[in-house]
PDB file of N, CA, C and O in Angstrom:
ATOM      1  N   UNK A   1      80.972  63.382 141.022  1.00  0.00           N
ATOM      2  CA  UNK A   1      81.317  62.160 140.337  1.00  0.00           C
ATOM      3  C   UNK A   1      80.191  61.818 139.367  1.00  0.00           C
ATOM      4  O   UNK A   1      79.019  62.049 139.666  1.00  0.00           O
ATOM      5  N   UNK A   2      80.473  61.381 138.442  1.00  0.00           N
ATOM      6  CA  UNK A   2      79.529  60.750 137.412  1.00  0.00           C
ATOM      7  C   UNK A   2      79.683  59.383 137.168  1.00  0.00           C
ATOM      8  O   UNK A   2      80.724  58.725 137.170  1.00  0.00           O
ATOM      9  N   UNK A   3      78.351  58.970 136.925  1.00  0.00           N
ATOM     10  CA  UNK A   3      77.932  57.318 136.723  1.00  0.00           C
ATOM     11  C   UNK A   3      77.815  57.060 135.216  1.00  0.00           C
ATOM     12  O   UNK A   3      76.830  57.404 134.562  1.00  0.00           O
ATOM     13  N   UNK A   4      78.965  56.384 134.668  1.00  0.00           N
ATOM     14  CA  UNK A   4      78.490  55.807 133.322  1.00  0.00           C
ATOM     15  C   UNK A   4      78.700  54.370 132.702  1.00  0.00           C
ATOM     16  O   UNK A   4      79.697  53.659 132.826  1.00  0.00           O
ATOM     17  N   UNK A   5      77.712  54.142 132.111  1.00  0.00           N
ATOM     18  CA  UNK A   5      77.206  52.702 131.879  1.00  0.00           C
ATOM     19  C   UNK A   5      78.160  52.410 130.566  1.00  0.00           C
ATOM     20  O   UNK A   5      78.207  53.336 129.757  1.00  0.00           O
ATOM     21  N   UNK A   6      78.949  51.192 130.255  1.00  0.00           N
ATOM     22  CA  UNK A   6      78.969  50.728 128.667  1.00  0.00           C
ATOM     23  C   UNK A   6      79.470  49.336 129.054  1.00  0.00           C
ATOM     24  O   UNK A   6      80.004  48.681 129.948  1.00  0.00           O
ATOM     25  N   UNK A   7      78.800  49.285 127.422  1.00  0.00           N
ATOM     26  CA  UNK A   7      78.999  47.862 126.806  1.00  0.00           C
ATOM     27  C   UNK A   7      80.416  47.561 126.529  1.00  0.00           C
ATOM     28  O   UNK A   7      81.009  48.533 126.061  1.00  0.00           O
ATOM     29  N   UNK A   8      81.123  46.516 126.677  1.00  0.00           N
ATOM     30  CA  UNK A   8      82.393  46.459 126.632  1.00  0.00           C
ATOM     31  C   UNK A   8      82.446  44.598 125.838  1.00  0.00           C
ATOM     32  O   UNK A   8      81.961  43.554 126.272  1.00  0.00           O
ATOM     33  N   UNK A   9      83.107  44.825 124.796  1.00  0.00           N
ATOM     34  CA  UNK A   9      83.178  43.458 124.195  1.00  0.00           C
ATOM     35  C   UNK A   9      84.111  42.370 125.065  1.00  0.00           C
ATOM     36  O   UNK A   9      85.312  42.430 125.331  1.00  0.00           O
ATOM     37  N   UNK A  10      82.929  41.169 125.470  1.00  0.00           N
ATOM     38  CA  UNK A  10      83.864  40.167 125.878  1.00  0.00           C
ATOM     39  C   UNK A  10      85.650  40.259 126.074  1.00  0.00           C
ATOM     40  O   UNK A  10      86.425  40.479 127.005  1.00  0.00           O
ATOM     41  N   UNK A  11      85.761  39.920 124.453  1.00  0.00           N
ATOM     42  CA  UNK A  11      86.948  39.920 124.385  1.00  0.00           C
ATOM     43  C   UNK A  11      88.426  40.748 124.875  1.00  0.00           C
ATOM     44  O   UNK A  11      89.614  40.449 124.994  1.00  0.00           O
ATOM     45  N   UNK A  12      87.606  41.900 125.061  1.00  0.00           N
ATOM     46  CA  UNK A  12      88.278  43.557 125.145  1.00  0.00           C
ATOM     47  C   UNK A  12      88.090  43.872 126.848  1.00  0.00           C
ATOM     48  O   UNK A  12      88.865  44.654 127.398  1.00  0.00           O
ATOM     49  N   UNK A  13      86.993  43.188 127.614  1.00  0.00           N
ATOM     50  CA  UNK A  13      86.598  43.265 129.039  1.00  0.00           C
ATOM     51  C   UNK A  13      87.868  43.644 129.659  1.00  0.00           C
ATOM     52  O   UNK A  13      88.148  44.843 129.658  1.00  0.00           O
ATOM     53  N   UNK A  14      89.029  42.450 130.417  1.00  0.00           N
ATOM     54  CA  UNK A  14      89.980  42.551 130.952  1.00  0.00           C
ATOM     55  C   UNK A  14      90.584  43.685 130.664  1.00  0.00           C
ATOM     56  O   UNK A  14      90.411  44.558 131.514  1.00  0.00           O
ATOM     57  N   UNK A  15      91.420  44.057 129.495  1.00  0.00           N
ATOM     58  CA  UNK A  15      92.257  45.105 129.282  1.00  0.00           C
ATOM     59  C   UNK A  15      91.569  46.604 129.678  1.00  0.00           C
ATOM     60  O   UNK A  15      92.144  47.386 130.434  1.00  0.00           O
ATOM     61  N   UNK A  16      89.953  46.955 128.916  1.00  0.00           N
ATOM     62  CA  UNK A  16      89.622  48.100 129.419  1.00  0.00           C
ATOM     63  C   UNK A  16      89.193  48.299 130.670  1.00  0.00           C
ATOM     64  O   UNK A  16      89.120  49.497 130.943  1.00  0.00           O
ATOM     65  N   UNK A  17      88.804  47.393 131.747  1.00  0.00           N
ATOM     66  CA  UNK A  17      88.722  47.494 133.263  1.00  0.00           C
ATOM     67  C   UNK A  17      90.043  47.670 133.717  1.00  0.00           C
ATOM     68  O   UNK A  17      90.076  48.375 134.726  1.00  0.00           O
ATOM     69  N   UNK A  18      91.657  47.094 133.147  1.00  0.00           N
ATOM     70  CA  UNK A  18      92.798  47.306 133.860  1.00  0.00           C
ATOM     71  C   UNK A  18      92.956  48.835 133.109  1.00  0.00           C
ATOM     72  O   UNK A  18      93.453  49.654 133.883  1.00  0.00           O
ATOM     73  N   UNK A  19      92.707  49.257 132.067  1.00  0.00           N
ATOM     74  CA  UNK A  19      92.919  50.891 131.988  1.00  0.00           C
ATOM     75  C   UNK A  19      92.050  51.941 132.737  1.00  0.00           C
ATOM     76  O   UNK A  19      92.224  53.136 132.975  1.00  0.00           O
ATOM     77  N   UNK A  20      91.022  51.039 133.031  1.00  0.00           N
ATOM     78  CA  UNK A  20      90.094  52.192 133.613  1.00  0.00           C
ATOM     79  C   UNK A  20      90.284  52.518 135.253  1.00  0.00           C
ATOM     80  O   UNK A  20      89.927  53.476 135.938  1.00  0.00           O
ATOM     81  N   UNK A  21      90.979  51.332 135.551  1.00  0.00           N
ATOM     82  CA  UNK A  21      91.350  51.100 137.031  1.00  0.00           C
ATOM     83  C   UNK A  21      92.251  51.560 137.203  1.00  0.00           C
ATOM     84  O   UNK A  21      92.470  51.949 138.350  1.00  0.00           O
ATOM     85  N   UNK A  22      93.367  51.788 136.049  1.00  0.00           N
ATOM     86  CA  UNK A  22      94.593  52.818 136.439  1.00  0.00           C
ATOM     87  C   UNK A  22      94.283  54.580 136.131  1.00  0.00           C
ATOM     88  O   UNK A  22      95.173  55.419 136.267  1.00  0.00           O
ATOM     89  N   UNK A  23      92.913  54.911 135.716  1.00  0.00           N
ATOM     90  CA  UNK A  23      93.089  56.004 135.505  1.00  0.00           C
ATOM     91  C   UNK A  23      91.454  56.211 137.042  1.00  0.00           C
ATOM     92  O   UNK A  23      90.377  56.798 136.935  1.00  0.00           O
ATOM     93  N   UNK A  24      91.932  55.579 138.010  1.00  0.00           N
ATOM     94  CA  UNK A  24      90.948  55.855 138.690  1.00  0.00           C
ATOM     95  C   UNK A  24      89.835  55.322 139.232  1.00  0.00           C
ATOM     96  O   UNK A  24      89.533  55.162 140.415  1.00  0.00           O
ATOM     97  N   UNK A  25      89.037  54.968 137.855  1.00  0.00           N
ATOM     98  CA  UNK A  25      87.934  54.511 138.097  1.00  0.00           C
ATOM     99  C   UNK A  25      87.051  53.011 138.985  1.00  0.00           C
ATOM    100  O   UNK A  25      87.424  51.869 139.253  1.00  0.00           O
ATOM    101  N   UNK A  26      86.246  53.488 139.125  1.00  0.00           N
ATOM    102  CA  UNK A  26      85.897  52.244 140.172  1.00  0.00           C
ATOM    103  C   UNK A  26      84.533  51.736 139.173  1.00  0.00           C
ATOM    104  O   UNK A  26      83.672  52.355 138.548  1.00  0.00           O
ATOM    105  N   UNK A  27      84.828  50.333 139.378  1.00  0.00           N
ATOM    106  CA  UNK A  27      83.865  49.355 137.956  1.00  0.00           C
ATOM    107  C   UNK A  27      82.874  48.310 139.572  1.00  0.00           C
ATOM    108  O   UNK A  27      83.244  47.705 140.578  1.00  0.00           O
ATOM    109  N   UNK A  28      81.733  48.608 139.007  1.00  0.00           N
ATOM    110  CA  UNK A  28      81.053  48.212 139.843  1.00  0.00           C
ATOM    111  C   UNK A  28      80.387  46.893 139.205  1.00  0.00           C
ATOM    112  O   UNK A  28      80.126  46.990 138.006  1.00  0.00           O
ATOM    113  N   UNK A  29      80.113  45.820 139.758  1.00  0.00           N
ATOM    114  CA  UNK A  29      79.564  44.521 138.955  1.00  0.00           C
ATOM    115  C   UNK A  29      77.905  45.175 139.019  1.00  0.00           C
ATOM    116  O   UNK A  29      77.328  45.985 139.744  1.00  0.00           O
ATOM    117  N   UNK A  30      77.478  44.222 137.681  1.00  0.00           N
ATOM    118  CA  UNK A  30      76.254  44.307 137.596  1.00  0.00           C
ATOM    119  C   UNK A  30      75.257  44.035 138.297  1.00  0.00           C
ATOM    120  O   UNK A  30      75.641  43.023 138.884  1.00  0.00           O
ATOM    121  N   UNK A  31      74.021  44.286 138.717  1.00  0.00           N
ATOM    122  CA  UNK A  31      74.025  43.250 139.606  1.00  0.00           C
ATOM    123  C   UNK A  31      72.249  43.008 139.015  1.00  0.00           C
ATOM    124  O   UNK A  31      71.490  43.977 139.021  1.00  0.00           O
ATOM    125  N   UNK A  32      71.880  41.946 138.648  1.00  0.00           N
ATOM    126  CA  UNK A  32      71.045  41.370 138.192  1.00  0.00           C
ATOM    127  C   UNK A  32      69.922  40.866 138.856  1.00  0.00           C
ATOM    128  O   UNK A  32      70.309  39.699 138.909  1.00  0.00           O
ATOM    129  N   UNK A  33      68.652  40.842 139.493  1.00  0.00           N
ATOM    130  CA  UNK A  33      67.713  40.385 140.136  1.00  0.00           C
ATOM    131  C   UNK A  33      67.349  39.191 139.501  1.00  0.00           C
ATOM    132  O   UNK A  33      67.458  39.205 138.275  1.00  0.00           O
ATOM    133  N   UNK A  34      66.836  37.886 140.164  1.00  0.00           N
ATOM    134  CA  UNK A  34      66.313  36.971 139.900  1.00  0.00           C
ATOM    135  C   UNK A  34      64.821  36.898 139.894  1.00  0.00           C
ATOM    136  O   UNK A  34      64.024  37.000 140.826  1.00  0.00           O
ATOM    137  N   UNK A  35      64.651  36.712 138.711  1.00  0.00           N
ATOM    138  CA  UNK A  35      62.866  37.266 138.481  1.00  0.00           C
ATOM    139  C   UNK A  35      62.318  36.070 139.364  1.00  0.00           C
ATOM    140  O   UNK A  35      61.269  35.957 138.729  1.00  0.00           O
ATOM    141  N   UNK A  36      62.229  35.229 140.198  1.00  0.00           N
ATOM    142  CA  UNK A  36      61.793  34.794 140.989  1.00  0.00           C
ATOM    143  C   UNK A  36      61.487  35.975 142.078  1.00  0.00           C
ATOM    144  O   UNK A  36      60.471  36.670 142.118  1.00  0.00           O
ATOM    145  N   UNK A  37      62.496  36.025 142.858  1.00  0.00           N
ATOM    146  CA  UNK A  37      62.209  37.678 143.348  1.00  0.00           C
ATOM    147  C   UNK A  37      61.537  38.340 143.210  1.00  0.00           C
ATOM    148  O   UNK A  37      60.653  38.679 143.996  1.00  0.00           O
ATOM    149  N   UNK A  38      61.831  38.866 141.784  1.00  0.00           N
ATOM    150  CA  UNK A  38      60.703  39.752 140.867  1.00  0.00           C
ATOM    151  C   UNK A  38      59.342  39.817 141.456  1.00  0.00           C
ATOM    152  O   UNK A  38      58.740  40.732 142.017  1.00  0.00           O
ATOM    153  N   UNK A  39      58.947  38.288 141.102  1.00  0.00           N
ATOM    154  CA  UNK A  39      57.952  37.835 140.542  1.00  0.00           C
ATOM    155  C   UNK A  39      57.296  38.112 142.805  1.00  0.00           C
ATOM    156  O   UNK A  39      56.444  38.917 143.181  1.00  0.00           O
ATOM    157  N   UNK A  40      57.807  37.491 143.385  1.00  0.00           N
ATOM    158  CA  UNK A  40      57.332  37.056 144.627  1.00  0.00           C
ATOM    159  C   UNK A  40      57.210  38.693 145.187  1.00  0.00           C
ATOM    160  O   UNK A  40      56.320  38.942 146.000  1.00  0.00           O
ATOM    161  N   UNK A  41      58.062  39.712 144.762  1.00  0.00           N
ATOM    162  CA  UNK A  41      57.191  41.151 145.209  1.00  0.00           C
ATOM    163  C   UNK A  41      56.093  41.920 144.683  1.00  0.00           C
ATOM    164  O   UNK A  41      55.347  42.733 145.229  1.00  0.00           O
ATOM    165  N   UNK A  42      56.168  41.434 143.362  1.00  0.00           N
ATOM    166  CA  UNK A  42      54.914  41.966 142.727  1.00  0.00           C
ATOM    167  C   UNK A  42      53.884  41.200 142.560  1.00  0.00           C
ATOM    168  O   UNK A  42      53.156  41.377 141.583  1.00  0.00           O
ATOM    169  N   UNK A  43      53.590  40.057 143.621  1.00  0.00           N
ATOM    170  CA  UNK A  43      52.701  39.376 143.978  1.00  0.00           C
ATOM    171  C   UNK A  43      51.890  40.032 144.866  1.00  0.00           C
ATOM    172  O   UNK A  43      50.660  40.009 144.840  1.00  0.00           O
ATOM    173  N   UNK A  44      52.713  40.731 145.803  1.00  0.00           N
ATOM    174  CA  UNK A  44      52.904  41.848 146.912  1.00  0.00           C
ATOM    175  C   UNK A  44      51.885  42.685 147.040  1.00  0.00           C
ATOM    176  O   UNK A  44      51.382  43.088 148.089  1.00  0.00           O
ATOM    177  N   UNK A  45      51.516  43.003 145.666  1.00  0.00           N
ATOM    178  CA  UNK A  45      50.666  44.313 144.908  1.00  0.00           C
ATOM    179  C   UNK A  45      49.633  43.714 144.686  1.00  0.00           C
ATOM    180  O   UNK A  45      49.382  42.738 143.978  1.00  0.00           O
ATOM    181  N   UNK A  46      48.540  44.863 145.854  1.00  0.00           N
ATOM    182  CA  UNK A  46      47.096  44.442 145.759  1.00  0.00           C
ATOM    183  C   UNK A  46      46.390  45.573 145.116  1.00  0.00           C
ATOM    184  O   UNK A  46      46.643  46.776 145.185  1.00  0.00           O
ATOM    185  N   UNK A  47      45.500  44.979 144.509  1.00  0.00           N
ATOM    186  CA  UNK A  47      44.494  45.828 143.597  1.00  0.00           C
ATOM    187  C   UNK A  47      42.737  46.465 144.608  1.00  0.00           C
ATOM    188  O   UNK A  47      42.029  45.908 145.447  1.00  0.00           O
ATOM    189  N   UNK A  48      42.681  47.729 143.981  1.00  0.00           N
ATOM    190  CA  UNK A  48      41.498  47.831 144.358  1.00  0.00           C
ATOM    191  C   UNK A  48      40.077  48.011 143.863  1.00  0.00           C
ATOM    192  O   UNK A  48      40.325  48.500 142.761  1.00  0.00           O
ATOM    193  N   UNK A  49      39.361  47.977 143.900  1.00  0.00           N
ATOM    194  CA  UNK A  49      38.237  47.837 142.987  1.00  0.00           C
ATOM    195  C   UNK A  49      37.544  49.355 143.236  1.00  0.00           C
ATOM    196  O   UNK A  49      37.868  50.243 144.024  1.00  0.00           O
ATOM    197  N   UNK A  50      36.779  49.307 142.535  1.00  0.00           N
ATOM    198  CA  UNK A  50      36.131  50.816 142.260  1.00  0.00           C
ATOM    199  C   UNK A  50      35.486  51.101 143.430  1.00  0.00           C
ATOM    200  O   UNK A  50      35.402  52.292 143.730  1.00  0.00           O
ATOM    201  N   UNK A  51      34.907  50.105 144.323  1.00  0.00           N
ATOM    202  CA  UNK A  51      34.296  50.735 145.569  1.00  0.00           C
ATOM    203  C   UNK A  51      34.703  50.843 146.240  1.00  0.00           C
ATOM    204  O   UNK A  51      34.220  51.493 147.167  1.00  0.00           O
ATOM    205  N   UNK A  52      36.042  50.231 146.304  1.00  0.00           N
ATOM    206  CA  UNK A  52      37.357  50.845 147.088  1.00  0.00           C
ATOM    207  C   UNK A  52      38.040  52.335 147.276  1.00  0.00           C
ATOM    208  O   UNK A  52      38.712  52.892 148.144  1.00  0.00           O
ATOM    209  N   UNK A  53      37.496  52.672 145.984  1.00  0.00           N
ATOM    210  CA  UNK A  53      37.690  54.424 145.954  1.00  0.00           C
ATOM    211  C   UNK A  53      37.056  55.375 146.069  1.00  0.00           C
ATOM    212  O   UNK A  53      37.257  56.577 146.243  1.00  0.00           O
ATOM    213  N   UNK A  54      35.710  54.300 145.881  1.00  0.00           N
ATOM    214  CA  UNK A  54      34.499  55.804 146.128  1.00  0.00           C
ATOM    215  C   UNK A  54      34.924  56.708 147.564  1.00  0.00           C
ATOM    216  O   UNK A  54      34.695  57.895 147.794  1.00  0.00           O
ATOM    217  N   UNK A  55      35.682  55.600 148.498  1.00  0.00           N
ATOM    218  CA  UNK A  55      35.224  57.149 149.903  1.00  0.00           C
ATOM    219  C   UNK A  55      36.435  57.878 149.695  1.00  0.00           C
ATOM    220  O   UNK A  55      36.527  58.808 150.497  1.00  0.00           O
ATOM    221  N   UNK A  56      37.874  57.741 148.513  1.00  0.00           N
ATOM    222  CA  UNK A  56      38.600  58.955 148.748  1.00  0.00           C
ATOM    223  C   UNK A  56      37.825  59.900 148.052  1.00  0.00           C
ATOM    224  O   UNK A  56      37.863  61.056 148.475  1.00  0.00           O
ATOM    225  N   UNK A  57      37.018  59.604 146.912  1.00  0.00           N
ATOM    226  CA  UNK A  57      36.219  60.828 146.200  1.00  0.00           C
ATOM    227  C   UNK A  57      35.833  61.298 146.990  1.00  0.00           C
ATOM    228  O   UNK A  57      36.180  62.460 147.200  1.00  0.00           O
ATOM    229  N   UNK A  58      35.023  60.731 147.745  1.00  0.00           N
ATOM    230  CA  UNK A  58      33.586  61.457 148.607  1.00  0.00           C
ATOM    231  C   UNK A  58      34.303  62.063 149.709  1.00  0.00           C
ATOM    232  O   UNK A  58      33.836  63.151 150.046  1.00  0.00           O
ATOM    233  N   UNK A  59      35.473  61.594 150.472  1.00  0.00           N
ATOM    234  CA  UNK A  59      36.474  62.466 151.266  1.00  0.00           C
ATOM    235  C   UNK A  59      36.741  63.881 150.272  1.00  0.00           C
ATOM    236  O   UNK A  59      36.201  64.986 150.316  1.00  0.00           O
ATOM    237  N   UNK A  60      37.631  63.424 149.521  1.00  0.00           N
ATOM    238  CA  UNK A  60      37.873  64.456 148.660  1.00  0.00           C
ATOM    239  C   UNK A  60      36.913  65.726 148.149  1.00  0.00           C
ATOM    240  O   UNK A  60      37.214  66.901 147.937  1.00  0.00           O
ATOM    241  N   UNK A  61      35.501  64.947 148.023  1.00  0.00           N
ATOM    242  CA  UNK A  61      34.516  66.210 147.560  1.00  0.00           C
ATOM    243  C   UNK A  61      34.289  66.634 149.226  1.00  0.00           C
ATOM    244  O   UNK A  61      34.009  67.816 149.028  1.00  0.00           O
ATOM    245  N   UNK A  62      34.246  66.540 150.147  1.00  0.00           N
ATOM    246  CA  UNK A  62      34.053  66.835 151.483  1.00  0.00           C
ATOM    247  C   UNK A  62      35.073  67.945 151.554  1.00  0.00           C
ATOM    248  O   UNK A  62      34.789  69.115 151.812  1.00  0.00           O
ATOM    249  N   UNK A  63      36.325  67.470 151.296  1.00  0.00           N
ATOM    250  CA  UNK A  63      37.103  68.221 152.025  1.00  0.00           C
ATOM    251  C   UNK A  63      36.926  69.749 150.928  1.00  0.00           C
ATOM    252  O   UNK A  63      36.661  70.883 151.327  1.00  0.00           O
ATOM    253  N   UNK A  64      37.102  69.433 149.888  1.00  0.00           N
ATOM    254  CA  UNK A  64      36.620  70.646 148.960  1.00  0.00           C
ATOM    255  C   UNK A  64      35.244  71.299 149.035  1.00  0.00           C
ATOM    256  O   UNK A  64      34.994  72.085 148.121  1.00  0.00           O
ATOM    257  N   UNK A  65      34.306  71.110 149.967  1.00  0.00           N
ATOM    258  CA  UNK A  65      33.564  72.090 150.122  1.00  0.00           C
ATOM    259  C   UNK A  65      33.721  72.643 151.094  1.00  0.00           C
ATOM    260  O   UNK A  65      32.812  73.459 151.247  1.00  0.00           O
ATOM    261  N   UNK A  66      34.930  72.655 152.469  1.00  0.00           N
ATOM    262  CA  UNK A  66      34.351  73.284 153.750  1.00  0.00           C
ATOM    263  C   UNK A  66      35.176  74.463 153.643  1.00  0.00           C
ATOM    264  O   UNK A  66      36.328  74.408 153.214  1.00  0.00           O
ATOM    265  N   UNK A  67      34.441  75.863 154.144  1.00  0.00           N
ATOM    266  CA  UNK A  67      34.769  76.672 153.566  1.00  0.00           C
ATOM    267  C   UNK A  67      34.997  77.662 155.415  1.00  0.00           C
ATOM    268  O   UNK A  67      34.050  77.620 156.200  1.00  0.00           O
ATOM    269  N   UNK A  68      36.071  78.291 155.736  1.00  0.00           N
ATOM    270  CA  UNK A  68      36.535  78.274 156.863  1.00  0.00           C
ATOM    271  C   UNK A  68      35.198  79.246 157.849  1.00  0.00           C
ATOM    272  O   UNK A  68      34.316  80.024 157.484  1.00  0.00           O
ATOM    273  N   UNK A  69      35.555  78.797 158.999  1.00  0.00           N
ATOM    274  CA  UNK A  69      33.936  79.387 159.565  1.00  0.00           C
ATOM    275  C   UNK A  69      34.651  80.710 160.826  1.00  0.00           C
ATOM    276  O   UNK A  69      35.569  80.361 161.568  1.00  0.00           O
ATOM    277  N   UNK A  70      34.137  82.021 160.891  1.00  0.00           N
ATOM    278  CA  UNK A  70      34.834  83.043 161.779  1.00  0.00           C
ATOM    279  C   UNK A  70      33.828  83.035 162.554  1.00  0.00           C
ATOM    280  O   UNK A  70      32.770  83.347 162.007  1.00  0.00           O
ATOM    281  N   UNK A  71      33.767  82.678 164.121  1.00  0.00           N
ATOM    282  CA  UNK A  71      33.152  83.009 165.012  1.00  0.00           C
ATOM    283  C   UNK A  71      32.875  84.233 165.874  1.00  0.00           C
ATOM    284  O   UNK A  71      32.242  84.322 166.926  1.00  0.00           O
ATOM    285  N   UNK A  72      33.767  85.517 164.866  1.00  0.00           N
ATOM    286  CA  UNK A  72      33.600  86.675 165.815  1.00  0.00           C
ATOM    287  C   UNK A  72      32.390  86.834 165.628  1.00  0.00           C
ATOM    288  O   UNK A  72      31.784  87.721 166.229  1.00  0.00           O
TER     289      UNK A  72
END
């Protein structure tokens, strides 16, 4: 199945949803978020500061030097 989007003039709405509905198709409403919403999840989102990252570097340079050890 394929998903496709269009613009449909006001005026013209009714008639091309009753043709599209007889040849099948299923018309899904829009569905619009209220930037209140929006706004109250991407409040959500915390920031980190640079010394916040130094220990994945320093993990990161760690893990890139250990180099596997054979005990025979």
């Amino acid at each position: 199945m394929e998903r496709l989007v269009i613009d449909i003039p006001d005026a013209k709405s009714t008639l091309v949803k009753q043709i599209l509905k007889g040849l099948g198709v299923t018309i899904q409403q829009e569905v619009k978020s209220q930037p209140s919403a929006y706004k109250k999840k991407i409040s959500q989102v915390s920031t980190w500061i640079e010394e916040d990252l130094k220990v994945f570097d320093e993990s990161k340079e760690a893990f890139e030097n250990l180099f596997p050890h054979n005990d025979n």
